[in-house]
N, C-alpha and C positions, 0 to 999 in steps of 0.2 A: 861629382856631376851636379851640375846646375840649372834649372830652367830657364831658357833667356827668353822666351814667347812664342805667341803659338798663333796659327794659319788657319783661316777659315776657308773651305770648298762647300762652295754650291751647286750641286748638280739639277737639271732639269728631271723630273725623274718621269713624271706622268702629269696628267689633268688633275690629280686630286692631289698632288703638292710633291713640292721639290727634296731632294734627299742634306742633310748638311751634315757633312764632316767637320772634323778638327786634328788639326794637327799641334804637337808643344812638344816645341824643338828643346836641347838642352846645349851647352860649350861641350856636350862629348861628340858632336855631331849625330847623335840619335834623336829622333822623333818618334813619339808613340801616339796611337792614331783612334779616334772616339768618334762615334756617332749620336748625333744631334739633331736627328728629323722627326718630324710631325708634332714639334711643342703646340702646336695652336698656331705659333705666331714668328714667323722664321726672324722676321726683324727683329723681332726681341731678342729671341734667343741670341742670335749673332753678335747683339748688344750686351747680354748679360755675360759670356764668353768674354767679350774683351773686357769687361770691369771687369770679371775673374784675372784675367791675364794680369793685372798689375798686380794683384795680390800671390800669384804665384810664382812672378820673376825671381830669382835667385834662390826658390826654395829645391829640397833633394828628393828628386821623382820617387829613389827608391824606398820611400815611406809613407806609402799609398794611405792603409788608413790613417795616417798621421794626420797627410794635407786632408784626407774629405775630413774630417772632426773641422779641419780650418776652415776650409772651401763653405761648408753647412751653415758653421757658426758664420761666417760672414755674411752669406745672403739670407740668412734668417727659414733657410728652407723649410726643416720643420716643423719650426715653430708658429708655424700658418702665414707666415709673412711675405712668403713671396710666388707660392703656385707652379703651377705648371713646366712653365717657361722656365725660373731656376730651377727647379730640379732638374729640367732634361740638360741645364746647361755641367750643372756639375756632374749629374750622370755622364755624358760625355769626358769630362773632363778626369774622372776616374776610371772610364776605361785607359783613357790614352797614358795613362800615369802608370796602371798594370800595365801595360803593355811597355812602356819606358822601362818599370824596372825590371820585365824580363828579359829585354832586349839586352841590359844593364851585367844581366849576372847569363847570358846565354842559356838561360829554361824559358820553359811556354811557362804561361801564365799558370795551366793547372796547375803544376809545379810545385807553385810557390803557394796557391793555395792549398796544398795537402792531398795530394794525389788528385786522379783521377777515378772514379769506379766503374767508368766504361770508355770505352774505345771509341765506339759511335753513337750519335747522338739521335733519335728518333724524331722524324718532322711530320706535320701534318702542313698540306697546302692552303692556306684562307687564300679564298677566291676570289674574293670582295672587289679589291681593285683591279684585277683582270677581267672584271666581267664586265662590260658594255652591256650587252645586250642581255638585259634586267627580263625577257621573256622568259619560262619554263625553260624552253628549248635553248636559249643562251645559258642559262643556269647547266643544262644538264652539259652542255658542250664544254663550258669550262671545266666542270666537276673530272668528264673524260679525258680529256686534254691533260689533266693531273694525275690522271691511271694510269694514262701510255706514257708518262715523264714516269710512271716506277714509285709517284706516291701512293700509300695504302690507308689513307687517311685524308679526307680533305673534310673543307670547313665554308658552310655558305653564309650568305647573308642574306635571308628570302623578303624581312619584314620591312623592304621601303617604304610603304605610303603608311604605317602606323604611327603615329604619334602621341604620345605620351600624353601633353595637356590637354588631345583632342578626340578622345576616347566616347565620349557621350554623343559624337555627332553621328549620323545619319550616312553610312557606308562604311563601318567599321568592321561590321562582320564579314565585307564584301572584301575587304584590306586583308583579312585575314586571312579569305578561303585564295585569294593571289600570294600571300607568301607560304602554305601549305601548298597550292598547288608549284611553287617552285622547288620546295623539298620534293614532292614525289617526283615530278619528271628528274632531280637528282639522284635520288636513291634507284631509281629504273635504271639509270644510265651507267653510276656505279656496279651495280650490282650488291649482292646481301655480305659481300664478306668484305668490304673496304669499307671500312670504318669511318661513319657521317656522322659533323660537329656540324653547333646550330649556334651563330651568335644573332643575338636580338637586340643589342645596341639599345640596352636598357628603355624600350619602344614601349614596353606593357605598367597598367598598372596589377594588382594582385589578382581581381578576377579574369581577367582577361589572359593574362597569363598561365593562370590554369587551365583557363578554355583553351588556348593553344597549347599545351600541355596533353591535352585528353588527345586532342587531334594528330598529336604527330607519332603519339607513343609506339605505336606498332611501329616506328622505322629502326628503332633498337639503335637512338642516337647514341652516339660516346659521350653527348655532353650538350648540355642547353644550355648556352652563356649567356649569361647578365640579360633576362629579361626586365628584371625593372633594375629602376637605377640604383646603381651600387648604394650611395649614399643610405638607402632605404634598408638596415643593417637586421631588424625584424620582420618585413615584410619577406624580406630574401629570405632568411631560414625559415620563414612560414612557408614561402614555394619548396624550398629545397626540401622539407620536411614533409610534405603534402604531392607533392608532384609528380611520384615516382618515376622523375628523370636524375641522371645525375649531374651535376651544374656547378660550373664555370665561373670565375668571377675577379675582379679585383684591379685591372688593367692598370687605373689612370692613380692607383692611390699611391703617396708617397713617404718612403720608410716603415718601420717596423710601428711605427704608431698609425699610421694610416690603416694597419693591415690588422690592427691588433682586436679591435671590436671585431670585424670579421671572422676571424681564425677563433675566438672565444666563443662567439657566438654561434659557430657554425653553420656560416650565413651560405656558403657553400662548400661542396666536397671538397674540389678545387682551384687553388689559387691562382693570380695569374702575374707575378709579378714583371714589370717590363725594365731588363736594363738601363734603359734609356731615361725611364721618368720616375722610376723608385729609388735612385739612389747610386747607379752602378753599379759592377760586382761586387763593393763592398757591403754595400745595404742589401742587395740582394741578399746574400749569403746568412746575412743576420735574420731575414726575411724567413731562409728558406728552416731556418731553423727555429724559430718559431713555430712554424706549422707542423714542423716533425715533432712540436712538444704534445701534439694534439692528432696525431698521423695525417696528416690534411699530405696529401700529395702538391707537387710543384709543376707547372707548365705553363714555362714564360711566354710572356707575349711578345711579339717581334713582328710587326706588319712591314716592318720598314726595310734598307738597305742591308748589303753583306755585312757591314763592317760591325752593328749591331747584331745580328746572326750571328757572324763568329763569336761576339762577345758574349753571347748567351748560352753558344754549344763549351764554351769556357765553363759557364757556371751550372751549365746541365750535369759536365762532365765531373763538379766538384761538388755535387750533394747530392746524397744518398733516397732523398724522397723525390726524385724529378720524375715526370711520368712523360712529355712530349713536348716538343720545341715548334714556334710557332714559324713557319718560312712563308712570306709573299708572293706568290706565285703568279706568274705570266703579268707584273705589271712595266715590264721592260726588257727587250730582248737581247740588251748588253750589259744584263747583273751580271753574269758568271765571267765576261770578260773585262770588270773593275777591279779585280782584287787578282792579287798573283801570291800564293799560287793559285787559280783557277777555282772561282767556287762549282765544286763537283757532287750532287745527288745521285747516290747510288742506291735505289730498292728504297726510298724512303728513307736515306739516313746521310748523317755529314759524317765525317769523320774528324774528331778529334786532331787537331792539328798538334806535331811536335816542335814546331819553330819556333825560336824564340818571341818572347812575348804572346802576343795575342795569333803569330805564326802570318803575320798576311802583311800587304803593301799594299797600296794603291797603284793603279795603272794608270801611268802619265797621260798615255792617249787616248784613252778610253778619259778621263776628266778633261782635255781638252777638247774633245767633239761635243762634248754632254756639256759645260759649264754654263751658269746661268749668269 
């Protein structure tokens, strides 16, 4: 089996950016299928994809870490050379390649990565892009909205008007007590025993951070993520260390070097690494072991489409330190009818798929209503 070249889909997804797939067909008539949304910059991406595609015409899907070692070396990913945009390009590109060679030998991907150690996969809802209406009271509606769908975990984003470089100006405190007051009309709405995540979209610098820290603590969050910017690998474990919250972190970095001051330094509990922009499930996996050298728990990031999800409840389902899987909730009311079989939440949880490969397809007409 051969690779002859691979398909890009673009879907419309919402206001805050479009979803992109890939497909890399092979001469056995199989295609395996990677997600490629929310690089920064979808043009790029799109572009760095097909200069991949010459590189991987006539190479053999079923030696996934083979090709990423090639895929990596060629675009210089790691080695700071090329950012964002490649990485989410070859992260895609190594899903779709596990998923080629499952399809290849007839196992699901866990499979082939060495079992599974659970059945279903545990999700929390990030709210973020389903919520319009940025008021307390839109906050608390989506948060509920994510109760009665059977989630028992959801994830807000309260800290809009904060900004990082602009901390000493003159309404800050005022920025503050509006994304507190968004957590509490959340937590009111949940109630005490569903379990409330807090990302902060790296918004604080260190004292500020603990000031919003002091403020929230009675709500008994699951998790305070990335209040200042990751990058920031000392000031983080000085929060983390100091804040008696426990916190989140790591989203955007890529490979097991990206993540490695982090996990040493234990810059946070834990980790967040994202299929999509850390490497695949094959960096992943190296990712996730890492942090089991140091017990740092795993819980990917995944704001984006199904086909990503699926690829994550893959890698949830194949390491032993995963703690919760991140699902995008309510930002399109024809996710669950993209993918066949039928993306299904049950009680807050996926289920492990046993289909070959990655176990899903795309839905033709569901990409032809939606296409950008």
């Amino acid at each position: 089996m051969k690779i002859t070249g691979l398909r890009i889909i673009e879907l419309r997804a919402s206001a805050r950016g479009n979803w992109i797939f890939v497909l890399v067909d092979t001469d056995a008539g199989l295609s395996g299928l990677g997600e490629a949304s929310q690089s920064g910059n979808d043009r790029l991406v799109k572009h760095a994809l097909e200069q991949m595609e010459e590189r991987l015409v006539g190479e053999d899907p079923s030696q996934p870490e083979v090709l990423w070692e090639k895929m990596t070396a060629a675009a210089g990913i790691f080695s700071g050379n090329s950012g964002r945009v490649g990485a989410t390009a070859v992260s895609a590109l190594d899903q779709a390649i596990w998923d080629l060679a499952g399809k290849a030998l007839e196992v699901p991907v866990w499979r082939l990565l060495g079992g599974r150690h659970r059945e279903r996969v545990r999700l929390y809802a990030n709210l973020n892009r389903g919520t319009l209406d940025r008021s307390p009271e839109g906050f608390a509606r989506a948060a509920l909205s994510a109760v009665e769908a059977g989630f028992r975990a959801v994830k807000c984003t309260p800290f809009d008007e904060i900004q990082y470089r602009r901390q000493d100006r003159d309404g800050v405190e005022e920025d503050l007590d509006r994304g507190v007051a968004r957590i509490d009309a959340t937590r009111a709405a949940i109630g005490p025993d569903v379990e409330l995540l807090v990302d902060c979209h790296c918004r604080f610098d260190l004292p500020l951070a603990l000031r919003a820290a002091e403020r929230v603590r009675g709500h008994r969050l699951f998790w305070f993520e990335e209040p200042i910017p990751r990058e920031q690998v000392e000031a983080n474990a000085d929060f983390t260390s100091k804040s008696g919250l426990t916190t989140a972190g790591g989203e955007s970095f890529f490979g097991r070097r990206g993540f490695s001051d982090y996990v040493h330094a234990r810059a946070v509990h834990i980790i967040m690494p994202d299929v999509k922009h850390a490497g695949g499930l094959t960096e992943c996996r190296r990712i996730a072991a890492l942090a089991e050298t140091r017990q740092i728990p795993v819980s990917p990031h995944s704001p984006a489409g199904p086909v990503s999800t699926v690829a994550g409840v893959q890698l949830a389902a194949t390491i032993s330190n995963f703690l919760v899987l991140e699902y995008a909730f309510g930002e399109v009311d024809w996710r669950e009818q993209l993918i066949s079989p039928r993306e299904s939440v049950e009680d807050g949880f996926l289920t492990v798929p046993d289909g070959p490969g990655l176990g899903i397809e795309l839905n033709e007409a569901v990409i032809a209503a939606h296409q950008a």
